[in-house]
C-alpha positions in Angstrom: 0.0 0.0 0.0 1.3 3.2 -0.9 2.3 5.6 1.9 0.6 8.9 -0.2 -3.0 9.0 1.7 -5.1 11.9 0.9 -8.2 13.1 3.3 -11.4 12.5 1.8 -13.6 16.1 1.8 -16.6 15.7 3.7 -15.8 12.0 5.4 -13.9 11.6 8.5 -12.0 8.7 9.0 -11.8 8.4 5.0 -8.6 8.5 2.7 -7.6 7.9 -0.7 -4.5 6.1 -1.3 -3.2 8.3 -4.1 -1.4 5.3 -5.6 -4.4 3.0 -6.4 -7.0 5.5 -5.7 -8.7 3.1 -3.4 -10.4 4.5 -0.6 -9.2 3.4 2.7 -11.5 3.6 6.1 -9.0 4.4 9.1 -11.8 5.2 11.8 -12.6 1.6 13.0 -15.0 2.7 15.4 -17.2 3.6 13.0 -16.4 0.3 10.8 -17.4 -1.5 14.1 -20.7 0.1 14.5 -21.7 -0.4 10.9 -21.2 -4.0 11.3 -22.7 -4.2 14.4 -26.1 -2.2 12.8 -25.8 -4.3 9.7 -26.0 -8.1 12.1 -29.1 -6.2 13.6 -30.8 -5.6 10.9 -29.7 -9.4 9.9 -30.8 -10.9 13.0 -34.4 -8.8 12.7 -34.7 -10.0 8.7 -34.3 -13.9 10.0 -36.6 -13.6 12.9 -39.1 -12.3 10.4 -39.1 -14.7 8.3 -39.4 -17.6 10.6 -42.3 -15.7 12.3 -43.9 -15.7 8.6 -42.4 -19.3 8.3 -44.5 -20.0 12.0 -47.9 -18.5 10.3 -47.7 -20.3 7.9 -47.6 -23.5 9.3 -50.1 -22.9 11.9 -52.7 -21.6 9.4 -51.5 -24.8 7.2 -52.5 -26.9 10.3 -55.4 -24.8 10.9 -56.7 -25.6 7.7 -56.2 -29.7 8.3 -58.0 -29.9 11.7 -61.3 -28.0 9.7 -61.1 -30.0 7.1 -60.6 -33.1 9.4 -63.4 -31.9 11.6 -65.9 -31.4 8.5 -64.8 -34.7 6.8 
C-alpha cells in the first residue's frame, strides 16, 4: 500500500490512497458500528421470516384440523 494517503472532503475517517486510488476507512470505530447495525438488521430480517415461516404453518394446520373436523 502506498504511503501517499489523501483526506477524503466531507468524510472523516476516510482516505484515498493516491497510488491505487482506493479509498481506505481508518476510523474503525465507526467500521465496528456499521457492522454491528448491519447483524441487527440481519438478526431482525431472519426472525421475520421464521415468524412468517411460523404462520404459515399454523394456518396450514389450521386448515387440516377444519377439514378433518368437517370430513
Amino acid at each position: 500500500m502506498s504511503d501517499e494517503l489523501a483526506k477524503v472532503e466531507g468524510h472523516i475517517g476516510l482516505y484515498r490512497d493516491e497510488k491505487t486510488q482506493a479509498i481506505i476507512n481508518k476510523d474503525s470505530a465507526s467500521y465496528n458500528s456499521y457492522i454491528e447495525r448491519r447483524q441487527a438488521l440481519r438478526n431482525k430480517r431472519d426472525e421475520f421470516e421464521n415468524l412468517q415461516n411460523e404462520v404459515s404453518e399454523l394456518k396450514h394446520l389450521i386448515t387440516q384440523l377444519i377439514e378433518k373436523i368437517d370430513g
